[in-house]
N, C-alpha and C positions, 0 to 999 in steps of 0.2 A: 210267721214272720213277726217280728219284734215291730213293737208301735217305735216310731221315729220321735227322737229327745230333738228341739228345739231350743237351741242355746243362743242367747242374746248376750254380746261382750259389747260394755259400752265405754267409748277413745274416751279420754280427754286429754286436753294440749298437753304434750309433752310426754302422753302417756312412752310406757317399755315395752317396744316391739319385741325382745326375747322374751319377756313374760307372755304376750300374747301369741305369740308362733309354738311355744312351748306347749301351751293348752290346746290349740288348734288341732296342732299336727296329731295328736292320738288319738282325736277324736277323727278325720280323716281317716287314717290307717286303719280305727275299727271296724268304718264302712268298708274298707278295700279288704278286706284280709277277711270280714266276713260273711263277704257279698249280700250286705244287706244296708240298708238306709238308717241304718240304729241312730247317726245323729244329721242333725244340720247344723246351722249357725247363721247367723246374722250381725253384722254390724253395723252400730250405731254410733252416736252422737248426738247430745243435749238439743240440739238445735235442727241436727240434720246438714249442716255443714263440714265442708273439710275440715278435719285436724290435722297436726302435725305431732308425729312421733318424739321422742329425745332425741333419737338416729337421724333427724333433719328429713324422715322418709314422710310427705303428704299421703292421707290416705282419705278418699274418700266412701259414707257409710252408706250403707243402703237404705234405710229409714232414720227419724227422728226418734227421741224417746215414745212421742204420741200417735206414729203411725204403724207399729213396729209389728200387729198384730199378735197372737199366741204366741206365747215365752214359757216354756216350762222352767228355767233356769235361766237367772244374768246374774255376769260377772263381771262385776266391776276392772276397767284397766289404769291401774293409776303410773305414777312416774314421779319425776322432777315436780316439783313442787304443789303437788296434790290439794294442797289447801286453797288455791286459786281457783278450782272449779265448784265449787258450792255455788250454791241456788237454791233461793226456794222451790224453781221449776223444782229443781232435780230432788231435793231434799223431799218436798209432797207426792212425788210420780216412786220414789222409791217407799217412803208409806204407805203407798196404794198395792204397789206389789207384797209386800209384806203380809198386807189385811188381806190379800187375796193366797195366802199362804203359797207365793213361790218362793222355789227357794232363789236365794240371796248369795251372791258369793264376789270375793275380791281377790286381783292380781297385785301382785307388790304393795304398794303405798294404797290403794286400791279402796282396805280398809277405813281409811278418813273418811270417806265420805259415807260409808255407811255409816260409820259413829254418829257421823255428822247426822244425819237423817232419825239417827235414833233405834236403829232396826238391829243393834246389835246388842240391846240390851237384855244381861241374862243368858250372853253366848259366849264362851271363850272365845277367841280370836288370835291372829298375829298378823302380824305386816313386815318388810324389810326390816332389820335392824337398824339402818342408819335414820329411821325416822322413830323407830320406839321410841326415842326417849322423848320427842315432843307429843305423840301419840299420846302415851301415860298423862302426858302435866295433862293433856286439852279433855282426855277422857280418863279419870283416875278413878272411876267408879266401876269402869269395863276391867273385865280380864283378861288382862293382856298375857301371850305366851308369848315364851325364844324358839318355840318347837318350826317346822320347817313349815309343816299347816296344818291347818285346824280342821276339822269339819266334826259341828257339832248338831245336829241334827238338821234342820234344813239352812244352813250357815255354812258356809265354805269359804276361808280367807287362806293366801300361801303368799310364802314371803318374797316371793319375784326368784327373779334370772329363769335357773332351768325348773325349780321345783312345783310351778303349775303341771308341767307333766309328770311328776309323780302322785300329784294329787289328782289329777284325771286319769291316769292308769290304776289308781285306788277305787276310782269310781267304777270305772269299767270294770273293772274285777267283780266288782258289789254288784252291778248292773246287772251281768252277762256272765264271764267265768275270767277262771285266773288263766283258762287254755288260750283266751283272746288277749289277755293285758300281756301274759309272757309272751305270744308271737308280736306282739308288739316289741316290747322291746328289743328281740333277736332283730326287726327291721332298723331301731333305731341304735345300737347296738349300745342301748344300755344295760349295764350287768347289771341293774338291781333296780326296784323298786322303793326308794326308800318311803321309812315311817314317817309319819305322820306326827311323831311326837319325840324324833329325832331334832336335835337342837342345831337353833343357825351360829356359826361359829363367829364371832363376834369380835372382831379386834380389839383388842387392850384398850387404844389410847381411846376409842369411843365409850369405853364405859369409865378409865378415869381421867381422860383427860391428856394432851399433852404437858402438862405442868408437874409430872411425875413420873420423871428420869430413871429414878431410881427404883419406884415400883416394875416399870416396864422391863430393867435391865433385869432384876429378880427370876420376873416369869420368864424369860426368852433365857436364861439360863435354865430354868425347870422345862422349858421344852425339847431346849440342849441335851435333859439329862435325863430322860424318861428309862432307859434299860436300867441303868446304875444310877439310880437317884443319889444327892448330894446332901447334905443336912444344911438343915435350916442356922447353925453358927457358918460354916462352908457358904452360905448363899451370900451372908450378912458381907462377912470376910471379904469375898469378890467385890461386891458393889458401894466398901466403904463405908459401914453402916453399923452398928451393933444389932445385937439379935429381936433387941426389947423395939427399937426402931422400926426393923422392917414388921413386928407382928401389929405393931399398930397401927403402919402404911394401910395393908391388910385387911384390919378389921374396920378401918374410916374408910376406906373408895372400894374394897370386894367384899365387906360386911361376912367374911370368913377368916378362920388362921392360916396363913401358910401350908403348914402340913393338911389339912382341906384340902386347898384350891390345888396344891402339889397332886394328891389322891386321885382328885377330880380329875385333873390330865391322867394321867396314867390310867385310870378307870373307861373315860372315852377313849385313848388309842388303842384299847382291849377293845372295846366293841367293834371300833372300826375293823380291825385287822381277825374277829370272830367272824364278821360278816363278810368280809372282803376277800378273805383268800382260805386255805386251806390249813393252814399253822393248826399244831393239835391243839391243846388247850392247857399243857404245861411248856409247852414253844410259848404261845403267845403270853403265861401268867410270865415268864423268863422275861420276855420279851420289854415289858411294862414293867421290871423292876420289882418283880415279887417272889420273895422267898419260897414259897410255898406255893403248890397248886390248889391244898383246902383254905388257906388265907383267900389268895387270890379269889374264888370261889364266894367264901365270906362279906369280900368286901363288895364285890361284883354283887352279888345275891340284895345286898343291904340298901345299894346306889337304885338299881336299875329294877328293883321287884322280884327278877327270876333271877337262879341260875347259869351261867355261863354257857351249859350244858343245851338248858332248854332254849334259851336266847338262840341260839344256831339254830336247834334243833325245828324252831317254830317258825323263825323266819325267814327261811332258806325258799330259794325259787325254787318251782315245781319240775322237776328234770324230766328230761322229755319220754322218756318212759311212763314217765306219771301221767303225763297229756295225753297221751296218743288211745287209752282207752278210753275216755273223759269224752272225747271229740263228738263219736257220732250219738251215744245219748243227747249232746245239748244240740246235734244235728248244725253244727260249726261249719262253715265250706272254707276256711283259713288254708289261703294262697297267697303262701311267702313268695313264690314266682311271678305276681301278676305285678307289681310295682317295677318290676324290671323295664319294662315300656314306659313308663314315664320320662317324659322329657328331660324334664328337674325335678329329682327327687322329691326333695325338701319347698317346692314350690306351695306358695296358702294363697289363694284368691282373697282377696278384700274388698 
């Protein structure tokens, strides 16, 4: 039997209950599906007092930071204005953990406060996007990513909503097997797993602003136009502009050229629709606007590291033909049937 993971998520006001339910529930489901105690959890709070969620939901924690006992792992839960909870408590109790080499990890905004503390130095990282950009100015010395999450050795940070559970189904996978992380998701009927170093899609007017009409009208025509791409004088043309104008919108607020950031779309909706559905791979180069299946190939190869080919071909989920001899080597008891008695599925004690 598998030694039992002891995971510590610690509230603070305001913090994001879908970030926290996210991470929970896969860890739950691992124990049910593999009739074994592989993990537990606890929650806390600074103090040992109620918080309150963003959702207005009070939750009360089971220990303080100082009475919480053995933590193999905590993860921070941040939220709504993250920067409100700093403390020295908290700031020296998570340099303790650190020097005691556990690992460290954060939910949404989550991040902050381990900057804060100091324990992320020398680690990539990410958090929510709608907090990166003050993130960068307060910590401009950290590496900060756009990827969805990070974990970089004993450092785990994911950018909130649903994607803590793709980074705990990454763990599990690591942990235990991909025959456990995939019944998992068949219970929560996620198709996929995603990367780790898949990017958060990031809205326009947050990286330049709404004071740039004109930029925004540009890109949301290239999103428009992803099959049959339009030229860059056609783009100018639409939104009023000449050509030399919008390359210098461009290269001052997306520090790239048009035909870039152009590429760069059509290059992600090829991933997406590689990994998402079944399109052969001269469908999807069509698909995205590309003359050629060895272009298409080319530029996909150049963006993303690998080939189009291999990209599938690698990070495709395990089909259940593939599991089912897997199973009794790693002696797995995975029972898709026993959750069916549950009250409320989706129900998390706290």
């Amino acid at each position: 039997m598998s030694q039992t993971q002891r995971v510590g998520f610690l509230l603070v006001d305001n913090f994001t209950m879908i970030s926290l339910a996210s991470a929970i529930e896969p860890l739950r489901m691992a124990n049910q599906l593999s009739g074994q105690p592989l993990y537990e959890w606890v929650m806390l709070t600074e103090t040992g007092q109620p918080v309150r969620a963003s959702d207005n939901i009070m939750v009360t924690p089971d220990h303080g930071i100082h009475d919480c006992g053995h933590i193999d792992m905590m993860l921070l839960c941040g939220g709504v204005g993250v920067a409100n909870a700093r403390s020295r408590n908290l700031r020296a109790w998570l340099q303790q953990l650190a020097h005691r080499r556990i690992k460290l990890g954060a939910l949404c905004t989550g991040s902050y406060l381990l900057a804060d503390a100091g324990v992320l130095t020398g680690y990539r990282c990410t958090l929510h996007w709608e907090y990166m950009a003050a993130f960068k100015e307060a910590f401009p010395q950290l590496e900060t990513s756009n990827a969805l999450y990070c974990i970089d050795r004993d450092r785990l940070t994911s950018s909130g909503g649903t994607v803590p559970m793709d980074m705990m189904l990454h763990l599990i996978e690591k942990e235990h097997s991909s025959a456990l992380s995939t019944a998992i998701c068949d219970m929560f009927l996620c198709e996929r797993i995603r990367e780790g170093q898949e990017e958060q899609r990031v809205p326009l007017r947050h990286l330049v602003g709404s004071a740039q009409p004109k930029l925004a009208e540009v890109v949301a025509l290239m999103e428009a136009n992803l099959e049959e791409p339009i030229t860059l004088d056609e783009l100018a043309h639409y939104v009023g502009l000449s050509r030399r104008q919008v390359e210098r919108l461009f290269q001052r607020h997306v520090k790239c050229s048009p035909s870039r950031y152009y590429l760069n779309l059509r290059l992600k909706r090829a991933r997406q629709l590689l990994r998402q559905t079944s399109y052969s791979i001269i469908e999807i180069a069509t698909a995205c606007g590309f003359v050629s299946t060895p272009h298409f190939s080319k530029c996909y190869r150049e963006n993303f590291g690998v080939p189009p080919r291999d990209d599938r071909c690698g990070r495709s989920a395990p089909k259940a033909a593939e599991i089912a001899p897997v199973m009794p080597e790693l002696e797995l008891n995975i029972r898709l049937e026993s959750a069916r008695g549950e009250p409320t599925f989706a129900s998390v004690t706290l």
